[in-house]
C-alpha positions in Angstrom: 14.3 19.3 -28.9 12.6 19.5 -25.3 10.1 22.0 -24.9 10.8 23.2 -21.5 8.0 25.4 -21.5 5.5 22.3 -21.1 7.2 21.8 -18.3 7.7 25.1 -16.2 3.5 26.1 -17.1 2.6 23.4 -15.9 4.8 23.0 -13.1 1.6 24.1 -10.1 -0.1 21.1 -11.9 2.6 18.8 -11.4 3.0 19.9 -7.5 -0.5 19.5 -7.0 -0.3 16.3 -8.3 2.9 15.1 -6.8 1.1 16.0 -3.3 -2.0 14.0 -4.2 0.0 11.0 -5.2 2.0 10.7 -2.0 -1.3 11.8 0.1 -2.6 9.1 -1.5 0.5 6.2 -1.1 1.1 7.1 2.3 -2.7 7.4 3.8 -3.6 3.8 1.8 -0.4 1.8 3.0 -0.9 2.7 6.6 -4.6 2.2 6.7 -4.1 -1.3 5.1 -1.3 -1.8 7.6 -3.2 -1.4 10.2 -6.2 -3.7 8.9 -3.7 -6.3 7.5 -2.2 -7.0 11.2 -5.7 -8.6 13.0 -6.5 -10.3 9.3 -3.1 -11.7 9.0 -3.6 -13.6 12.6 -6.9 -14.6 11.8 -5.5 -16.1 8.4 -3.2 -18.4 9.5 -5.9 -19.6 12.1 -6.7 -23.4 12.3 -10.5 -22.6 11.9 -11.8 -22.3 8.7 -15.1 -20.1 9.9 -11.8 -17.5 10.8 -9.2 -18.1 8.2 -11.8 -18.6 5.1 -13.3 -14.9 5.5 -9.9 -14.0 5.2 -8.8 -16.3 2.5 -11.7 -15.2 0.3 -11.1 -11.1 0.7 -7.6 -11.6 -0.4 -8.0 -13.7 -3.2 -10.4 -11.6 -4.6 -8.3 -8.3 -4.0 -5.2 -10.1 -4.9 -7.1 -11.8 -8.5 -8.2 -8.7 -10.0 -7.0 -5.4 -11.2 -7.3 -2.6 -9.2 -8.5 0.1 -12.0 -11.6 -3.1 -12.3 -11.6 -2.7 -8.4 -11.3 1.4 -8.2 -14.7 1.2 -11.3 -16.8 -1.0 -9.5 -16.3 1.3 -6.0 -16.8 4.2 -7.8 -19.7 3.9 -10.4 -21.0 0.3 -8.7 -22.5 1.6 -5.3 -24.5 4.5 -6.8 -26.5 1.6 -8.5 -28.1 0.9 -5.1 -31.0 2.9 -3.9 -30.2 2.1 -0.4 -27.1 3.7 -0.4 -28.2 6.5 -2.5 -31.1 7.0 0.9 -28.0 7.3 3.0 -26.1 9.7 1.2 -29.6 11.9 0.7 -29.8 11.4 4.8 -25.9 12.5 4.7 -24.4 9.7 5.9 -20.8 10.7 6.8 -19.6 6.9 6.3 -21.3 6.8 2.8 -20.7 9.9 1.5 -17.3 9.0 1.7 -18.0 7.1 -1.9 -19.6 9.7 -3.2 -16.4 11.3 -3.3 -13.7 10.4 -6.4 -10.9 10.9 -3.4 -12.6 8.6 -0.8 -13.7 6.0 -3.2 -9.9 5.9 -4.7 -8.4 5.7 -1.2 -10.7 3.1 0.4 -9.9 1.0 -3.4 -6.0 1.4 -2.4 -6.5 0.6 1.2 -8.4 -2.2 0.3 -6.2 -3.6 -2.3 -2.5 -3.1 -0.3 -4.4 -4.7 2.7 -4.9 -8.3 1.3 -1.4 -8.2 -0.3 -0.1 -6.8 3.3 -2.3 -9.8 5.1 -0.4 -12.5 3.0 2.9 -11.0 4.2 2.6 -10.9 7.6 0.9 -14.5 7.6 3.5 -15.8 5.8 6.0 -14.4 8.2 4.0 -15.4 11.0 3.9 -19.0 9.9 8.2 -18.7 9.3 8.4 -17.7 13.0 11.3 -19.6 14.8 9.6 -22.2 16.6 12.2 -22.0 19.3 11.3 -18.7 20.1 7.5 -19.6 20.5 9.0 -22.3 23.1 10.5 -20.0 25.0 7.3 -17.5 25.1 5.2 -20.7 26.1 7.8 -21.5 29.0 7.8 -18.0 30.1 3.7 -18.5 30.4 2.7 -16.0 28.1 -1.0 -16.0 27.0 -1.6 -16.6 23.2 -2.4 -12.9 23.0 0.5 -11.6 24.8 2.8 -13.7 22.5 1.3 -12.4 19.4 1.9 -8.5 21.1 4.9 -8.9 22.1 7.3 -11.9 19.5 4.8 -13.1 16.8 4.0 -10.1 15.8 7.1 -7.9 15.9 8.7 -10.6 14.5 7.2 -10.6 11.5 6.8 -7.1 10.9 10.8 -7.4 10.8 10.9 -10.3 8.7 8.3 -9.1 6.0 10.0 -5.5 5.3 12.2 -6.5 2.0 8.6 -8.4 0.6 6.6 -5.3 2.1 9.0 -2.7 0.7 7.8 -4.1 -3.0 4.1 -3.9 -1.8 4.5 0.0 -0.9 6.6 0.6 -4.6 3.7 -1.4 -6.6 1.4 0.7 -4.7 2.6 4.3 -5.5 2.4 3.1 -9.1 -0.9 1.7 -8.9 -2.2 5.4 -7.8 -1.8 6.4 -11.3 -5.6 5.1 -12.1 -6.6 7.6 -9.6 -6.8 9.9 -12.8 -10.0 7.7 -14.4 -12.1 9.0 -11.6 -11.7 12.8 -12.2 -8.5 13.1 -9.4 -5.7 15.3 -10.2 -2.4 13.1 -9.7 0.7 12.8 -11.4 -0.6 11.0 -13.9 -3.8 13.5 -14.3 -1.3 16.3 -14.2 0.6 14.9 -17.5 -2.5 14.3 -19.1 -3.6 17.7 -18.5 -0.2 18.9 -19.8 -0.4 16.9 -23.1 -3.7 17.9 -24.0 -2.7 21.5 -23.2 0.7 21.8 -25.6 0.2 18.7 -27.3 3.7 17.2 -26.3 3.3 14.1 -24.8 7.1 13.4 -24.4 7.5 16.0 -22.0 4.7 16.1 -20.1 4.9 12.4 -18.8 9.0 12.3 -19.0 8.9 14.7 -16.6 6.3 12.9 -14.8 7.7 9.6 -14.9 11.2 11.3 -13.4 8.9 12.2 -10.3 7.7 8.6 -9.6 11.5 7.8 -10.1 12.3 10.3 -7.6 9.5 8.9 -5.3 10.7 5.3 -6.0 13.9 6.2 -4.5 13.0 7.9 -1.7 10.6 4.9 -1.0 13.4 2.5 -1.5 15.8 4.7 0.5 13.4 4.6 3.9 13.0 1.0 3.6 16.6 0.3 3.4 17.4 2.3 6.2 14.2 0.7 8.3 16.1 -3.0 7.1 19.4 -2.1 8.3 18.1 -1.1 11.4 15.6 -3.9 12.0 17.1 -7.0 10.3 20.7 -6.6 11.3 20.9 -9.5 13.1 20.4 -11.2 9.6 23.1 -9.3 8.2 26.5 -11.4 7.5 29.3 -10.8 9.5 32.0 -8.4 8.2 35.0 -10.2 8.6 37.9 -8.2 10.8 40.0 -7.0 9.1 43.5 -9.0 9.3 41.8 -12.2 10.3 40.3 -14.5 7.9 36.6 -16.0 8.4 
């Protein structure tokens, strides 16, 4: 028998939570969007001195768990007295990992940047070479090709893989709750200890990353119907056979 009550107390919880969880998605996949652009051209670079920086931040973000990651951000950089002078001097920048909420977003942001930067360089590098002879014989400068096809171009071609990277990435904002944040998984927790009925209190949770699945799923289909439609198969008319 559900105890509905678990679920209609704790309900402010569960909004609160549901808020910080999609704060939290939405901030992290655009600031490692952004990042992931520049490090994605500099990782398919011929030079090693540009592309090894690269290779080395993603491996190490991409080869470990982010709840190791999230620990070592959180409880690591306190260990070093020079940045415990800068948040005594108040160091806007540094304070920021002081914070359980700024060491959690810049640990997400982090973490969806190096997946994001193997994307987009693998796109880049799939980039029709006939369409990089045609931006050559037009005379465009390295830069303005990258600004105006290479770029793009990818961006287009790497939604279905990126549209993964942004669902793993909701999920993964579930260890927010080791460092003392209140998300949806912090709010079930809080509602098991509370009534003691952990069914309902992360059902109900769990039906609200399902819901936030599908709304995730649902912007990125729309965004690949619009963008990739010239990849689409033709429909055949009707009457005629292909």
């Amino acid at each position: 028998m559900i105890e509905w009550s678990v679920i209609t107390e704790s309900l402010p919880q569960y909004t609160s939570g549901l808020w910080l969880t999609a704060q939290l998605t939405v901030l992290s996949l655009a600031a490692g969007l952004m990042i992931a652009i520049p490090l994605s051209v500099m990782r398919i670079s011929r030079k090693r001195l540009v592309a090894g920086p690269v290779w080395a931040f993603t491996y190490f973000f991409r080869g470990t768990p982010m709840l190791v990651q999230l620990l070592l951000i959180y409880y690591g950089l306190g260990q070093f007295e020079w940045i415990q002078a800068q948040w005594q001097a108040g160091n806007t920048f540094w304070l920021t990992f002081r914070e359980p909420y700024g060491c959690a977003l810049v640990t997400f942001t982090l973490n969806t940047c190096a997946y994001t930067t193997e994307i987009l360089a693998g796109a880049l590098r799939t980039t029709p070479h006939g369409e990089i002879e045609a931006a050559q014989a037009c005379g465009m400068s390295r830069v303005t090709m990258l600004r105006r096809i290479l770029i793009p171009g990818a961006l287009r071609r790497a939604l279905p893989a990126y549209s993964n990277e942004a669902i793993f990435m909701l999920h993964g904002t579930a260890i927010a709750s080791t460092v003392t944040l209140m998300d949806l998984t912090g709010a079930a927790r809080n509602a098991y200890s509370q009534h003691f009925a952990p069914f309902e209190a992360f059902i109900f949770a769990g039906l609200l990353y399902l819901t936030l699945t599908f709304a995730l799923v649902g912007l990125f289909r729309l965004a690949e119907r619009r963008y990739l439609a010239h990849l689409q198969p033709r429909k055949a008319i009707k009457g005629h056979t292909a």
